[in-house]
C-alpha positions in Angstrom: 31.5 70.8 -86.7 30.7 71.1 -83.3 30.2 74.1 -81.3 32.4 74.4 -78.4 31.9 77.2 -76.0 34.9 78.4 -73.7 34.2 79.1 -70.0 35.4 79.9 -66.7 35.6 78.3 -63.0 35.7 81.0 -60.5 35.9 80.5 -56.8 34.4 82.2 -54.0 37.0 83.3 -51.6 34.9 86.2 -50.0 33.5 89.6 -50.5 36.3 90.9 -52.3 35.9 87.8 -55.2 32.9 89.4 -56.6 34.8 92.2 -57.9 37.3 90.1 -59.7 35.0 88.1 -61.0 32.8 90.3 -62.7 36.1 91.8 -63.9 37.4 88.7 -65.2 34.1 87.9 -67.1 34.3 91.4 -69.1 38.1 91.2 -69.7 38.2 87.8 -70.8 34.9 87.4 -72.4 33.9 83.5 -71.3 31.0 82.2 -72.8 29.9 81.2 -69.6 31.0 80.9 -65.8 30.5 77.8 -63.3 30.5 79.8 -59.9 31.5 77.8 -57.1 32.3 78.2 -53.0 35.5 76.6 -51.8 36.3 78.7 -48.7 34.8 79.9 -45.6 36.6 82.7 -44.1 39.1 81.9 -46.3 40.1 78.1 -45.3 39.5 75.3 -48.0 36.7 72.9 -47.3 37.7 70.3 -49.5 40.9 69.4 -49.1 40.8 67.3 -46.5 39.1 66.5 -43.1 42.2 68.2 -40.7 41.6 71.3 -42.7 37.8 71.3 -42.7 38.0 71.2 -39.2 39.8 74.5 -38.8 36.8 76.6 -40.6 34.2 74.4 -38.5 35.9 76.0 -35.3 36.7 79.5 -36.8 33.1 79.6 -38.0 32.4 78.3 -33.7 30.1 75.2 -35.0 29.2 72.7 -37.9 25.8 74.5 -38.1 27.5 78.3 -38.4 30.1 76.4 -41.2 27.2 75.3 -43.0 25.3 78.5 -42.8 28.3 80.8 -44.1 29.0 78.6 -46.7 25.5 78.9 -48.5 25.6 82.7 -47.2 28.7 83.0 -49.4 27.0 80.9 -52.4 24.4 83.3 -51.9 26.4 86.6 -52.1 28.1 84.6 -55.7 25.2 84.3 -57.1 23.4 87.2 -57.0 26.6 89.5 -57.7 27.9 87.2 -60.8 24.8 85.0 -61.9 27.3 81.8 -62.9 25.3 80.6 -65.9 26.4 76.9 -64.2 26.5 76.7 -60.2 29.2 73.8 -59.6 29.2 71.3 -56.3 26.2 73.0 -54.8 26.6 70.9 -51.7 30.4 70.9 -51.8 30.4 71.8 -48.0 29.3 68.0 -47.5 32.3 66.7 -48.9 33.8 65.5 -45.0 30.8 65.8 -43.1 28.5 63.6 -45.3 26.3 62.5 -42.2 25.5 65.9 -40.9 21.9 66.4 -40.7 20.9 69.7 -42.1 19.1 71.8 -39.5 16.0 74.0 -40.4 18.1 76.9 -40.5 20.3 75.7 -43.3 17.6 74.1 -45.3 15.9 78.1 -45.5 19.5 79.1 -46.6 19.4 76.4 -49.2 15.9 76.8 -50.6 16.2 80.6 -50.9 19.6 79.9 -52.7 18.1 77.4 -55.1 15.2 79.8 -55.6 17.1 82.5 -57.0 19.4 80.1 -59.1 16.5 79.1 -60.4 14.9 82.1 -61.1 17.8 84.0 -63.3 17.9 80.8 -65.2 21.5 79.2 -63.4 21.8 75.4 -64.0 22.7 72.9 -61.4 26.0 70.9 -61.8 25.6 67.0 -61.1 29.0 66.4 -60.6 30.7 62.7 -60.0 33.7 64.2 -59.0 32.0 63.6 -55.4 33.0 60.0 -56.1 36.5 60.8 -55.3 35.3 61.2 -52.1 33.6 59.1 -48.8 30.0 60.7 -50.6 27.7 57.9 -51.7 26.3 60.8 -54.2 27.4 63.0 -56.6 27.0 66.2 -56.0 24.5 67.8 -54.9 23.4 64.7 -52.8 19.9 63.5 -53.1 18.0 65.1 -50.4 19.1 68.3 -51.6 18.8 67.6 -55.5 15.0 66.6 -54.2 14.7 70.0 -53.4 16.5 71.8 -56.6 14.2 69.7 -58.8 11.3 70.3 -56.6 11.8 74.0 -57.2 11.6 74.3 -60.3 16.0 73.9 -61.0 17.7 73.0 -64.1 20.3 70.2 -63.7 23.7 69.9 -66.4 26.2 67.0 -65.7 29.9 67.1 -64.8 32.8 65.1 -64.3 34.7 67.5 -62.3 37.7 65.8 -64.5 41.1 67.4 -64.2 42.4 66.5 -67.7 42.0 63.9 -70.4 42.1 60.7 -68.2 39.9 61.9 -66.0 37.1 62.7 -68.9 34.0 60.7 -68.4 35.0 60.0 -64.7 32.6 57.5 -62.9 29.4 58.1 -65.5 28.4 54.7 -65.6 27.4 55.7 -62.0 26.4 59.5 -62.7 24.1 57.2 -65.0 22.5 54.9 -62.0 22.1 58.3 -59.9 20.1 59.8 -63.0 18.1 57.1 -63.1 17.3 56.4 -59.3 16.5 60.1 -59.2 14.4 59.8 -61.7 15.4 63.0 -64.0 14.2 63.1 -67.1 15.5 65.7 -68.5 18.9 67.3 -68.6 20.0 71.2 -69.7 23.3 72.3 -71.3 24.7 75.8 -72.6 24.1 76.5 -76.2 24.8 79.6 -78.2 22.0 81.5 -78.8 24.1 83.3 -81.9 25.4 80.5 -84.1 28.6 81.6 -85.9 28.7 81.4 -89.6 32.6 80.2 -89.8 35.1 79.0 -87.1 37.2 82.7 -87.3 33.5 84.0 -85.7 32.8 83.8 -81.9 30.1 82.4 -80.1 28.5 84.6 -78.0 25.9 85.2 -75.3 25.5 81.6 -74.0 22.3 80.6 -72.0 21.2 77.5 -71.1 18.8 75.5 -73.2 16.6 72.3 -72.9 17.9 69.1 -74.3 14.9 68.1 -76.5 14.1 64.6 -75.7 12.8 64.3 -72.4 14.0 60.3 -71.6 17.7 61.2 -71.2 18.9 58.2 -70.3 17.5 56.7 -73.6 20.3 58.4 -75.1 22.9 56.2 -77.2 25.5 57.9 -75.3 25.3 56.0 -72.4 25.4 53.1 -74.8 29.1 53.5 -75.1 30.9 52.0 -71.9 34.2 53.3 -73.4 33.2 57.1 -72.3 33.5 55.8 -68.8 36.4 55.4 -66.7 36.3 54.8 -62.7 39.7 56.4 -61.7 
């Protein structure tokens, strides 16, 4: 058997999100949340580059952008303490050679302090290979600083369905590696059920045991990996 635990992606549309969040989690019960931002006053920064635009001018400048969207990260994660934070850095999606001013970098550490400190895990997500990045996310000046605080990192696809499963691991794989990460966390059950009618409750993250990841015969099998 394997143990499967069901969770849930919530997004970040403002204020008023935290409420339905919290409400959703003790409704439906997930095992675990992944907590991500995909607004700034309420406009997508992810779709596309036309669109981005139109928050980077509501918000007056790429700077201000930047600073509400790790303001709002901030105001997810301490009201609904997502057991996974997903695309940490999704903000650099279209403006990949911004340089991150020394207000934004205090946003960021004090945001990958308290992630840290409740026990949240970090997604590394290829998804970000859809895109222009040259990274995954979170890119590697910022992962620098999660590890270097004391942050748990998971992996992600991002993937969308079946085909999409494995998406671009070969070079999750290299990024690992480069980055020199050793170890990598995952959600476990700390309950075990006895039979498959039981649930699993109360996930929390736990350490994968061997510490040389990437000496793991799963990233002997190039048929886990697709690049589209």
């Amino acid at each position: 058997h394997i143990k499967l635990l069901v969770g849930m992606e919530t997004f970040y549309f403002g204020p008023d999100s935290i409420q339905d969040i919290n409400d959703s989690r003790r409704h439906y019960g997930p095992d675990y949340v992944i907590g991500m931002v995909r607004h700034v006053r309420g406009i997508p920064i992810d779709i596309n580059n036309e669109i981005l635009t139109k928050a980077e001018e509501a918000a007056g400048n790429t700077e201000n952008l930047f600073c509400e969207y790790f303001d709002s990260q901030y105001d997810l994660v301490r009201n609904t303490h997502p057991e996974v934070v997903g695309k940490f850095d999704l903000i650099y999606t279209f403006r990949k050679d911004y340089e991150l001013t020394e207000v934004i970098w205090e946003k960021i550490d004090r945001n990958i302090r308290y992630i840290a400190e409740y026990g949240g895990l970090f997604e590394i997500n290829a998804k970000a290979l859809t895109t222009d990045l040259d990274d995954p996310y979170p890119q590697r000046h910022v992962l620098r600083r999660i590890i270097a605080l004391g942050g748990h990192v998971t992996l992600s696809d991002g993937s969308y369905g079946p085909t999409e499963v494995g998406m671009f691991y070969s070079s999750l794989q290299t990024y690992i590696e480069t980055m020199n990460i050793q170890k990598i966390h995952f959600l476990a059950p700390t309950i075990f059920p006895r039979d498959r009618s039981t649930p699993i409750i109360n996930a929390k993250p736990m350490a994968k045991s061997s510490m040389h990841v990437l000496q793991h015969a799963f990233w002997k099998d190039s048929l886990l990996f697709t690049t589209c």
